[in-house]
C-alpha positions in Angstrom: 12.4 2.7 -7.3 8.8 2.7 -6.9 7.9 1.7 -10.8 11.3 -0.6 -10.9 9.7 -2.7 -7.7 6.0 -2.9 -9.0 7.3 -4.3 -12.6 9.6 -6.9 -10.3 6.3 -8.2 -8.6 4.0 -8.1 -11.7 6.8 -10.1 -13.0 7.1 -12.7 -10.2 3.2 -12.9 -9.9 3.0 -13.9 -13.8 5.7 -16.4 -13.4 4.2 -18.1 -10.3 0.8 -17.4 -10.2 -0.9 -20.4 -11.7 0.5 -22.8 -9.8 -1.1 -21.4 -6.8 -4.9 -22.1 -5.8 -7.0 -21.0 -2.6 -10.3 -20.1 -1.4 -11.9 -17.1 -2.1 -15.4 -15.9 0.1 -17.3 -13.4 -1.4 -20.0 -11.0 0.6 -22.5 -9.1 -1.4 -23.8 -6.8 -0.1 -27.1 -4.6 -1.9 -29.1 -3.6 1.4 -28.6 -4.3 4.6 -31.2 -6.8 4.8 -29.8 -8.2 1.2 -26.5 -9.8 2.1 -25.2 -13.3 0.3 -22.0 -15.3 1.1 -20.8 -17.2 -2.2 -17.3 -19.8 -1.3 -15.2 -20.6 -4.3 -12.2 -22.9 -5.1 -9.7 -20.0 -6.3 -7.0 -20.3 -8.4 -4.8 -18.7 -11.7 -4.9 -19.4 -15.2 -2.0 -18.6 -18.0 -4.1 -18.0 -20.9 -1.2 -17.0 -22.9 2.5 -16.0 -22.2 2.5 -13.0 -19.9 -1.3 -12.7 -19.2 -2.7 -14.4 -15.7 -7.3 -14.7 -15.2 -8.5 -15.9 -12.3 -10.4 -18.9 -12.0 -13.1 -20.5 -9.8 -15.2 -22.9 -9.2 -18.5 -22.2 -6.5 -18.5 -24.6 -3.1 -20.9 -22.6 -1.2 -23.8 -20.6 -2.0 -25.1 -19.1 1.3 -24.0 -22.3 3.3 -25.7 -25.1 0.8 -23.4 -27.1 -1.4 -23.4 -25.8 -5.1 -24.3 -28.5 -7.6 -20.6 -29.9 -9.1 -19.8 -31.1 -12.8 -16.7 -33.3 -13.1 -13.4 -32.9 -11.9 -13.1 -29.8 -9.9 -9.6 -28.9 -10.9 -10.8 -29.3 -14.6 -13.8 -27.1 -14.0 -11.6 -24.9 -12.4 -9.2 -24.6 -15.6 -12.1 -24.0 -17.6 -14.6 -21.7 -16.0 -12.6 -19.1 -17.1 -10.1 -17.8 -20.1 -11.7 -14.6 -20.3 -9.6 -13.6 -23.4 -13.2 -11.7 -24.7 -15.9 -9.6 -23.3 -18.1 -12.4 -24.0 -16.1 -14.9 -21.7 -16.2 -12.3 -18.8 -19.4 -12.2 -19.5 -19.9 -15.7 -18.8 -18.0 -15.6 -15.5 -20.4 -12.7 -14.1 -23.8 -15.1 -14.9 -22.3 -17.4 -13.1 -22.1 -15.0 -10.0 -25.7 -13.7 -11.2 -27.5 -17.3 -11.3 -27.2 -17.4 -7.4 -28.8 -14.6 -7.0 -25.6 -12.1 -7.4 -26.0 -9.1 -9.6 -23.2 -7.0 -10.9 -20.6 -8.5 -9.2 -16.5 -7.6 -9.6 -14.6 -10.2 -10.8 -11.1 -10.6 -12.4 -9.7 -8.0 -10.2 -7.2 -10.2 -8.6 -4.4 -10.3 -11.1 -4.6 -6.5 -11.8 -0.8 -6.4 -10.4 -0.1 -7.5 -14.3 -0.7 -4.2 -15.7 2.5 -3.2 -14.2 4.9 -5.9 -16.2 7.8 -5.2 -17.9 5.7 -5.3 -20.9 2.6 -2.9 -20.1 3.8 -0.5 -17.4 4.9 2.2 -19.6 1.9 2.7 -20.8 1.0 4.3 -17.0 2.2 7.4 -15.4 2.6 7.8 -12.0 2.6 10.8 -9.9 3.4 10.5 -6.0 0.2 11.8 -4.1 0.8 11.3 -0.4 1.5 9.9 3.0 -1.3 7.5 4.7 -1.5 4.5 6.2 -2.7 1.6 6.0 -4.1 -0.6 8.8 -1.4 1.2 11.0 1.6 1.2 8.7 2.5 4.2 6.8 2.3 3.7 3.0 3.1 6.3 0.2 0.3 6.8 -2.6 1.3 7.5 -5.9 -1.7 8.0 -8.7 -1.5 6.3 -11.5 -3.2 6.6 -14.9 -3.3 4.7 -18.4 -2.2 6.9 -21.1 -1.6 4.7 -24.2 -2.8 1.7 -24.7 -6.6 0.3 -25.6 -8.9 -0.1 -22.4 -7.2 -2.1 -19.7 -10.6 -2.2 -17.4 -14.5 -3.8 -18.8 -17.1 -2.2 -16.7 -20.5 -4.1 -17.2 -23.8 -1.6 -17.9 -26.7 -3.3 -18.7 -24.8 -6.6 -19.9 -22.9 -4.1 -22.3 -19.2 -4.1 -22.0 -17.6 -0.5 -21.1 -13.9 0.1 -21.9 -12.1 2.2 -20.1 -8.5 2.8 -19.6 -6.9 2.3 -16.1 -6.5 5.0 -13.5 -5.9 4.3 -9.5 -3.9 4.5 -6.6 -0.9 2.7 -6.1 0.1 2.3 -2.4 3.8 1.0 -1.7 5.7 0.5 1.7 8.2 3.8 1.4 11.1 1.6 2.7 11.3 -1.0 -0.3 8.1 0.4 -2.8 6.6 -3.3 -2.3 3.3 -2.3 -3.4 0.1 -3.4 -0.8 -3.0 -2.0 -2.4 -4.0 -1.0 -5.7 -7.1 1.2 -6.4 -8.9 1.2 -9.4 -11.2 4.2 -9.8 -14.2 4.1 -13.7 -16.6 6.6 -14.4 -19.5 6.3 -16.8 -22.5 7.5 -17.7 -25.8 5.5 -17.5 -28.6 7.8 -18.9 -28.7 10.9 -16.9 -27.1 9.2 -14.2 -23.2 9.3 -12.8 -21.8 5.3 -12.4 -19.0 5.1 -10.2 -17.0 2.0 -9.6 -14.4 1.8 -7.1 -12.1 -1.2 -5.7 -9.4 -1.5 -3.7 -7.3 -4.8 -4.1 -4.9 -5.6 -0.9 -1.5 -7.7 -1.7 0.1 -9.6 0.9 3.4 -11.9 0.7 3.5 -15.4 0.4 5.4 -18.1 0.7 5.1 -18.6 -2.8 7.7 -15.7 -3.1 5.0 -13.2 -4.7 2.6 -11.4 -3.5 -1.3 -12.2 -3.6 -4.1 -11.1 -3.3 -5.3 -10.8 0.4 -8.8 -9.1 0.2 -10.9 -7.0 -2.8 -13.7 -4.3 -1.9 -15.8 -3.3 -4.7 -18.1 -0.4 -4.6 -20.6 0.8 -7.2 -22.8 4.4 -7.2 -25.5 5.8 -9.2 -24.4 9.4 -8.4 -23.8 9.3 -4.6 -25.9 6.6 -3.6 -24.3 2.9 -3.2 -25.8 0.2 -5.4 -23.7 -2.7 -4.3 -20.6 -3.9 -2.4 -18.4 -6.9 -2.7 -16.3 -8.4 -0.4 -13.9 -10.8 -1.5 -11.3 -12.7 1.1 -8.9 -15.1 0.3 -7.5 -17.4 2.6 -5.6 -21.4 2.1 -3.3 -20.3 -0.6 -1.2 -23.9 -1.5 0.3 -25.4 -4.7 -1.9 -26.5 -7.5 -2.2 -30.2 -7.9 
C-alpha cells in the first residue's frame, strides 16, 4: 500500500506541479553569528514529459530588493532547466553571489523519484514507528539500487553522483507520505562529508502535495558546516 500511494502522489505532483508558484524563504545558517535570509518567487518547471525542477527568481536578499531583469515570470521559466550538472551549477552561483555558499537546491520535487516510471529502481524496507510533530508516522528506508545517480552533491564545484538512499515517512492509516529524507556520503580528502535533508510534504488545494519546509545539513566528520532552511508559504496558480 505504502509504494502503491507514494507512486500515486509522484504521479499527481508531476501532472500538477508547474502550474503552481509560491514563495520560498531561505535561512542559512554557517555560525551563529553568520546567518542570511534570501526570499524567492518559487515555482515548477516541466523540462520534459515526466521530470519537474524548481525554479526561482530572488526578491529579498537579507531585506534589500534584489536587482530584477525583465519579466519575472520569464526569469522565472528560465533560471532553471537543470537538465546538466553544469545548469545546477548555475543555480547554486546564483545562491553563492549573495553571499550563500553550498547551498541545497532542487530538493523540492524529489517526490518524482517515486513515479510509476523510476520507483522500481528503490527498495524499501519498513524501519519504525515515530512521530512527527505529534502524529505518529511509519518510516520505511529506502535505497536506489539500479539506476545511474539520482542525487549531485557539490565538492569543490565538482559534481558527486550518488544514488538515492533515505527515509520515507507515511501516515500508517492511508501511506500519504509527509517527509522524505535523503541521506550522501563522500569523501573530501581525509575528511568524512555528510549531507542530510529532510523535505516535509503537506496537502494542497491543488490536490497534490507540496513541499512545506526543507532542512539541509552538511558535516565534515561530526562537525556542522552549514544549514539551510527553506519555507514555503503562498502557494497559487501560475499566471
Amino acid at each position: 500500500m505504502v509504494v502503491e500511494r507514494l507512486q500515486q502522489e509522484a504521479g499527481r505532483f508531476i501532472e500538477v506541479a508547474s502550474k503552481i508558484q509560491g514563495r520560498e524563504t531561505l535561512t542559512q545558517t554557517q555560525t551563529p553569528r553568520n546567518q542570511r535570509l534570501i526570499v524567492s518567487e518559487y515555482g515548477f518547471l516541466a523540462v520534459q514529459p515526466g521530470e519537474i525542477r524548481e525554479i526561482r527568481q530572488v526578491e529579498l536578499v537579507d531585506g534589500k530588493p534584489a536587482k530584477k531583469h525583465g519579466s519575472a515570470l520569464k526569469d522565472l521559466a528560465q533560471n532553471l532547466t537543470a537538465a546538466d550538472d553544469q545548469q545546477r551549477r548555475k543555480l547554486l552561483e546564483s545562491f553563492e553571489k549573495h553571499g550563500l555558499h553550498g547551498v541545497a537546491a532542487g530538493f523540492g520535487p524529489v517526490i518524482q523519484m517515486f513515479s510509476a516510471q523510476k520507483i522500481q529502481k528503490f527498495e524499501f524496507i519498513f524501519q519504525r514507528m515515530d512521530a512527527l510533530n505529534g502524529t505518529p508516522v511509519a518510516i520505511y528506508r529506502y535505497e536506489q539500487i539500479d539506476g545511474t545517480g539520482g542525487l549531485t552533491i557539490y565538492s569543490g564545484g565538482k559534481p558527486i553522483r550518488q544514488k538515492l538512499r533515505g527515509e520515507i515517512w507515511v501516515l500508517p492509516a492511508g501511506g500519504v507520505p509527509v517527509r522524505i529524507v535523503l541521506d550522501s556520503e563522500f569523501e573530501e580528502g581525509k575528511s568524512k562529508m555528510r549531507d542530510i535533508t529532510f523535505v516535509d510534504y503537506a496537502p494542497s488545494e491543488f490536490g497534490t502535495l507540496l513541499p512545506s519546509t526543507i532542512v539541509h545539513r552538511q558535516f565534515r566528520d561530526r562537525t556542522v558546516l552549514v544549514e539551510d532552511s527553506f519555507r514555503y508559504s503562498g502557494y497559487h496558480s501560475a499566471q
